[in-house]
C-alpha positions in Angstrom: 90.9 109.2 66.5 92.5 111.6 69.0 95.3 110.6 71.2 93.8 111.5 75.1 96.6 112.3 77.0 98.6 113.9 74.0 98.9 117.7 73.2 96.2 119.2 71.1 98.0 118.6 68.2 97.2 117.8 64.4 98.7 114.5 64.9 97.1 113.5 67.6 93.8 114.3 65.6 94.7 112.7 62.8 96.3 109.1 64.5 95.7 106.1 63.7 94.0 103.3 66.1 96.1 102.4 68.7 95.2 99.9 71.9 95.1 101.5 75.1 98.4 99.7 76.8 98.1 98.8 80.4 99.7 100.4 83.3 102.7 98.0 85.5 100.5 96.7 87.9 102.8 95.0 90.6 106.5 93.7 90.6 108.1 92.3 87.4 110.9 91.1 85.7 112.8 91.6 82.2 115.9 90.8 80.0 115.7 94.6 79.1 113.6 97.4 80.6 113.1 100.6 78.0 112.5 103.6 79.7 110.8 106.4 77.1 108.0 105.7 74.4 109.4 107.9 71.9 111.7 107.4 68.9 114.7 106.5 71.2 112.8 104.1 73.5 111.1 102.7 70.4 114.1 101.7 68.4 115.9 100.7 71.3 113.5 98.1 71.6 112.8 97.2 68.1 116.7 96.6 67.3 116.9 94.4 70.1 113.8 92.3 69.7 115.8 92.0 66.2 118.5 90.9 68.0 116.9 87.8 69.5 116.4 89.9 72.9 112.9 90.3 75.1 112.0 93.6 75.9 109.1 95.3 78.0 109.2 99.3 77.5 107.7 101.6 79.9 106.1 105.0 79.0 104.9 107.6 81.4 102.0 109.0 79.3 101.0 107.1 75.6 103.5 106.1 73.0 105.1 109.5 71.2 103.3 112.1 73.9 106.6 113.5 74.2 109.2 115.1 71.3 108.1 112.3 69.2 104.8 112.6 68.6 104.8 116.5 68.3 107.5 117.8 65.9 107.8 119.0 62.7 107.7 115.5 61.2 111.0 116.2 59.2 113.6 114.0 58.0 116.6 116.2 58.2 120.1 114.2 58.1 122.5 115.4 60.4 123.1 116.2 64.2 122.1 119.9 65.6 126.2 120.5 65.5 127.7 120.9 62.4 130.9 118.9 61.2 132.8 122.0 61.3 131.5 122.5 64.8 132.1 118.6 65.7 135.6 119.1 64.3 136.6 122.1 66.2 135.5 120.5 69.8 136.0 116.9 69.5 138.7 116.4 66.5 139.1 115.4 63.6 138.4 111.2 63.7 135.2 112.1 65.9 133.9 113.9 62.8 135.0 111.7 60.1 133.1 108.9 62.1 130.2 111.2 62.9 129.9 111.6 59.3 130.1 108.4 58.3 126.5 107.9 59.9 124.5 110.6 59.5 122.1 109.4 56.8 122.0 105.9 59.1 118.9 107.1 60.8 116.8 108.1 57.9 117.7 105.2 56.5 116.5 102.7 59.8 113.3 105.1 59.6 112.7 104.0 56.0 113.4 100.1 57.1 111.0 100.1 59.9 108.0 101.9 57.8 109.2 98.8 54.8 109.2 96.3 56.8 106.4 96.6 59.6 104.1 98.3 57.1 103.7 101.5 59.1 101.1 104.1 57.8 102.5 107.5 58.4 102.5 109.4 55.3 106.4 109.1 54.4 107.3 111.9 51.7 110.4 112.2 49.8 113.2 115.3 50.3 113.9 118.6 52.2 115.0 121.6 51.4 117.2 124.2 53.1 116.7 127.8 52.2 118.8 130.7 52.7 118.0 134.6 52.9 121.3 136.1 51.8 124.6 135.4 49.7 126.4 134.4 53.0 123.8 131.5 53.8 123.9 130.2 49.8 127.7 130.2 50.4 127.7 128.3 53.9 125.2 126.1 51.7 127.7 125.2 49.2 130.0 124.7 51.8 127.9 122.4 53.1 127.6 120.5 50.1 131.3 120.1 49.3 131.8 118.9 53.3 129.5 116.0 52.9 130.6 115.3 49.3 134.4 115.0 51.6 132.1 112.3 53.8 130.5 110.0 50.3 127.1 111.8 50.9 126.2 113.1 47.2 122.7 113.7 47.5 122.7 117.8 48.2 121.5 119.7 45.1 122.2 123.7 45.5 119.2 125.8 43.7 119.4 129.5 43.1 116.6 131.9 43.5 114.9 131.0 40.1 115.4 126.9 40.7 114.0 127.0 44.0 110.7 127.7 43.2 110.1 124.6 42.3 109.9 123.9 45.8 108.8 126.5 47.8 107.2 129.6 46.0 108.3 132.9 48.1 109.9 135.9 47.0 111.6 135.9 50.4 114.6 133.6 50.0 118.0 134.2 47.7 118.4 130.2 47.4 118.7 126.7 48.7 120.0 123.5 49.1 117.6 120.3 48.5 119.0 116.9 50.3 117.2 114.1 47.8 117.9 111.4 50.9 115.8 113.5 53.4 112.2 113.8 53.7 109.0 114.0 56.0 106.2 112.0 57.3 103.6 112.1 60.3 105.6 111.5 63.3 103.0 110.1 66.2 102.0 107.4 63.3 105.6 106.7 63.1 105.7 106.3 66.7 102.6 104.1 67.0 103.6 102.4 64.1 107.1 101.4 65.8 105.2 100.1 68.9 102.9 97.9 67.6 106.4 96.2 65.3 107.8 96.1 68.7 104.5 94.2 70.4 104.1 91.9 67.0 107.8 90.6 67.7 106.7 89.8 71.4 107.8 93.0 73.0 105.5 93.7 76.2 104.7 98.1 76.5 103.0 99.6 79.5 101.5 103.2 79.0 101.0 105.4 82.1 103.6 103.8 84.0 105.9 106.9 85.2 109.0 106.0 86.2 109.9 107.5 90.1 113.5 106.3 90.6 115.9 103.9 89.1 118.9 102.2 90.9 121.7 101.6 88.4 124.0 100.5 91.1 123.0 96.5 91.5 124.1 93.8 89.2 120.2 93.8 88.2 118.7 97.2 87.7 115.6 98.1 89.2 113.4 100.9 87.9 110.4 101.9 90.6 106.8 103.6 89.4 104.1 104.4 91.3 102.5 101.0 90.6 105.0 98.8 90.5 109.0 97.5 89.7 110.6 96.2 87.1 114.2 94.4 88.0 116.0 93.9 84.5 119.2 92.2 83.2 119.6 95.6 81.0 118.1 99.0 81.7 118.0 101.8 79.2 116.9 105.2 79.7 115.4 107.6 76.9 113.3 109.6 78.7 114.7 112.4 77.3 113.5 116.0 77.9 110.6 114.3 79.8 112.5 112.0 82.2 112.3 114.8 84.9 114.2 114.3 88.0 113.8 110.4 88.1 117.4 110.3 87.4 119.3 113.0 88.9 122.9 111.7 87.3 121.1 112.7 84.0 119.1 116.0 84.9 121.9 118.1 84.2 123.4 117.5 81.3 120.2 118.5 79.3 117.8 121.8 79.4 114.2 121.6 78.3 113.7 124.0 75.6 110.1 124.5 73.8 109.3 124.7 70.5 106.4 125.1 68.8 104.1 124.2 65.5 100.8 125.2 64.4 99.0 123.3 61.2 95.9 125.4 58.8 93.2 124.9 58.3 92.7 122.4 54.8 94.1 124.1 52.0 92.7 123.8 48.3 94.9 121.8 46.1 95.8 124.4 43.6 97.0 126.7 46.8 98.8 123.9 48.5 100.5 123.8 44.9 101.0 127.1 44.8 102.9 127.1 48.0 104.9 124.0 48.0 104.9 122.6 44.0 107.4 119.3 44.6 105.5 118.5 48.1 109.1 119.0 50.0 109.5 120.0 53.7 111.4 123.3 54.2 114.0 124.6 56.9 115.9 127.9 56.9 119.3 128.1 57.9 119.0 130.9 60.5 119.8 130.0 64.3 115.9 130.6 65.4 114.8 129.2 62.4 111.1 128.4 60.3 110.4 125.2 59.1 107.4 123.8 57.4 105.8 121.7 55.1 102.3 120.1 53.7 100.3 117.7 55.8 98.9 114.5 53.9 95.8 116.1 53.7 96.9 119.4 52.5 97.4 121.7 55.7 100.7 123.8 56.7 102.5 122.8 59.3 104.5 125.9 60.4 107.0 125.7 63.3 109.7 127.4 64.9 110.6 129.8 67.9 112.3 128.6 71.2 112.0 129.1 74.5 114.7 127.9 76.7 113.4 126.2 80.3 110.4 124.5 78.3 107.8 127.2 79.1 104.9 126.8 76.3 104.3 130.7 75.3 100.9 132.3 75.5 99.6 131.7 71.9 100.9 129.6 69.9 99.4 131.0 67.0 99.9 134.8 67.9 103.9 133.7 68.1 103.9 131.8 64.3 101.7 133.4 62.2 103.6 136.6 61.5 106.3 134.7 60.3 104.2 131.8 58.1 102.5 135.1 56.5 105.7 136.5 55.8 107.0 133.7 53.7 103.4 133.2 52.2 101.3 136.7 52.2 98.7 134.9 50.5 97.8 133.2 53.8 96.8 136.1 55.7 93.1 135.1 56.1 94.0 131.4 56.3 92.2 129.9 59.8 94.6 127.8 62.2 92.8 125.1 63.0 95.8 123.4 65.5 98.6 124.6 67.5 100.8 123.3 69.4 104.0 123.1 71.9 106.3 120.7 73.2 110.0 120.8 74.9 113.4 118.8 73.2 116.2 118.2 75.2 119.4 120.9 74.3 122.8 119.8 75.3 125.5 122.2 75.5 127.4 120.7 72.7 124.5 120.3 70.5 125.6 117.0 69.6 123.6 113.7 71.5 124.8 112.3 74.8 125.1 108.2 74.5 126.5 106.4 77.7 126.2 104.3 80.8 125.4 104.3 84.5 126.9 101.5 86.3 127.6 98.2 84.2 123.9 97.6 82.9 122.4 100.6 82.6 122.4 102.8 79.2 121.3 106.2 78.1 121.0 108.5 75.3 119.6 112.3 75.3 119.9 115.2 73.9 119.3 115.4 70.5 119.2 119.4 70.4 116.1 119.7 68.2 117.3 117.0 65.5 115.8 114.3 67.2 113.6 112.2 64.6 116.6 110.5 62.8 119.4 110.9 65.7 117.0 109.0 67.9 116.5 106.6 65.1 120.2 106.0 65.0 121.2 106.1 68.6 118.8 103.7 69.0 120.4 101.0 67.0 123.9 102.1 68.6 122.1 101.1 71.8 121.6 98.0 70.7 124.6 97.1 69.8 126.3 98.4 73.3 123.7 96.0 74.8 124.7 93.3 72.1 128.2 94.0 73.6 129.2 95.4 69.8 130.6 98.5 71.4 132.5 99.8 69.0 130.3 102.7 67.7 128.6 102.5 70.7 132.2 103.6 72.1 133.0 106.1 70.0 130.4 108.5 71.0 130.4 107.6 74.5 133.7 108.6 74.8 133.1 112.1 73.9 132.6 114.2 77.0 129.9 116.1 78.7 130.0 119.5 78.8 128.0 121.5 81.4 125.8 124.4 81.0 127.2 127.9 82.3 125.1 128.9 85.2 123.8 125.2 85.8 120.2 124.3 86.4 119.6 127.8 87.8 120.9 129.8 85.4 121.3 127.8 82.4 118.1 129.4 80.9 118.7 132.7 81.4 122.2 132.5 80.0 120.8 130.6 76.8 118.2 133.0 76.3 120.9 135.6 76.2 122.6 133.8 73.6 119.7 132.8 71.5 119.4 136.8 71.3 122.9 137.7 69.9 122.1 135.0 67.5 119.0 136.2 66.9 120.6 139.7 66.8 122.6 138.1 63.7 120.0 136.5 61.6 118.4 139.9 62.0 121.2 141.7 60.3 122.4 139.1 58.0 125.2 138.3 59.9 
């Protein structure tokens, strides 16, 4: 069935049935109010219906419109930031705890799809891949960092080895993670909402939030239709929470990315392509990524576009690099594509915190969003549960603006992306 509202995307093609949810008609209350339908909002809500708490969750369009339901669909462990990077800014402890979760979200995402029986296609590992000696080193680096942290799943494969994965001439190596993976992300989504509505969790679709006030012992969030007063408010809105809380606009910039899927590929050339069925990232700054769908297509993403413009094709922006890594689909038809904005912050690493007493957040996930929101989720949960310790911890670390602000935030990030860009070019 195809998802209405949603882009014109593969997934939303290929979901699976899914109720039409009511809009908030009228004034109601709740123990906790979830702002967002995507992978935050979601387990936000499933952790604390876990938790013996009631929930109602409010989504602006359908469940997973947003970042959720239209990314790559990959299972990459690991914040946007590196540990190195983490290190450098926020110390040493901050990145000894940050890596003492990063495989915690891939892991909830395996739990929920267990327990709740969630159809989304889950497939086993991904692979990095590298274009020169200096990316198989920072690979290897890699390795030996999150060896430092007890994470022993990273297997480094030369040029010859990695073919068992991905079958192009263009790479000099990789790096396969055995604890990653990917899956269909708007079935995930949909999947997560009806776990949350089978534990007595109530979800209104179309509701668009206006205005929140954080500031009285009970929050109250305002739509167009109606109010919610809560004992707990969270907001995961993310890049698509707009200007319905100001206090949160600016520590996040819309940036658009976007992903194109084939037509259906025989199975001897979706063998030939990708042998071990793996999903695939490169290690450059503005980077590819890709993999096979469950009914054989390739899903081919990448590019950026800071500001969350969509560019004018899709396709026209892809498919010079997809037949760069694979020649051999040159006369391949695109059948979908695609574009949707993630929320950057500055730092690169997620923002997790609180507005008044009652009222949490988290954003930002920089493009790494399907198991940071998995995890920020349950660490939302536990604020709310008053276990604050993790929930602390990242809280703590501060926000950092963009140079040139709201205005000029764009420009001056395009710049950058170019020197970067600049880099990968060269080698650098």
């Amino acid at each position: 069935m195809s998802r209405s509202n949603h882009a014109p995307s593969y997934y939303a093609a290929s979901a699976n049935p899914s109720p039409e949810r009511p809009t908030l008609d009228g004034d109601t209350e709740a123990d906790v109010c979830v702002v967002g339908g995507g992978f935050s909002g979601l387990s936000t809500a499933l952790h604390c219906l876990q938790n013996g708490r009631s929930v109602l969750l409010l989504e602006g369009q359908q469940i997973g419109w947003g970042a959720s339901g239209r990314n790559g669909g990959q299972i990459v462990n690991g914040l946007n930031a590196s540990l190195p990077h983490i290190h450098a800014r926020f110390g040493a402890d901050t990145a000894t705890f940050i890596g003492s979760v990063l495989q915690e979200g891939a892991s909830i995402i395996r739990q929920f799809v267990a327990d709740y029986e969630i159809d989304c296609d889950l497939k086993p590992r991904n692979v990095y891949v590298g274009f020169n000696e200096k990316h198989l080193q920072g690979l290897q680096d890699k390795q030996t960092l999150w060896r430092a942290h007890g994470m022993d799943d990273h297997e480094l494969l030369d040029k010859e080895q990695l073919q068992q994965y991905v079958r192009s001439d263009l790479y000099a190596g990789g790096m396969v993670d055995h604890s990653g993976g990917h899956l269909h992300p708007l079935n995930l989504a949909l999947g997560e909402a009806a776990a949350i509505e089978s534990l007595g969790g109530r979800i209104h679709e179309n509701t668009l939030v206006q205005s929140v006030d954080t500031n009285a012992a009970q929050p109250t969030v305002t739509t167009a239709t109606g109010r919610v007063r809560c004992n707990t408010l969270v907001l995961c809105g993310n890049a698509y929470l707009g200007d319905a809380v100001p206090a949160l606009a600016s520590r996040v910039m819309p940036v658009s990315t976007q992903v194109m899927a084939t037509e259906v590929l025989s199975d001897d050339l979706a063998h030939e392509l990708l042998p071990n069925d793996a999903c695939i990232e490169d290690v450059r700054y503005i980077l590819d990524y890709y993999r096979l769908s469950a009914d054989k297509r390739l899903l081919f993403g990448g590019g950026t576009i800071y500001g969350g413009k969509d560019p004018r094709s899709v396709e026209a922006k892809l498919r010079p690099n997809m037949e760069k890594v694979f020649p051999q689909l040159k006369d391949v038809a695109v059948e979908y594509a695609w574009s949707g904005n993630f929320a950057l912050s500055f730092s690169r690493v997620p923002q997790l915190g609180r507005l008044g007493d009652q009222t949490f957040f988290a954003m930002g996930y920089s493009g790494h969003g399907v198991t940071g929101s998995h995890l920020f989720g349950r660490l939302l949960s536990e604020g709310i549960q008053g276990r604050t310790e993790r929930f602390d911890r990242l809280a703590s670390l501060p926000w950092l603006p963009f140079p040139g602000g709201q205005r000029f935030g764009p420009a001056y990030s395009t710049v950058g992306s170019w020197w970067y860009g600049f880099r990968d070019a060269v080698g650098l």
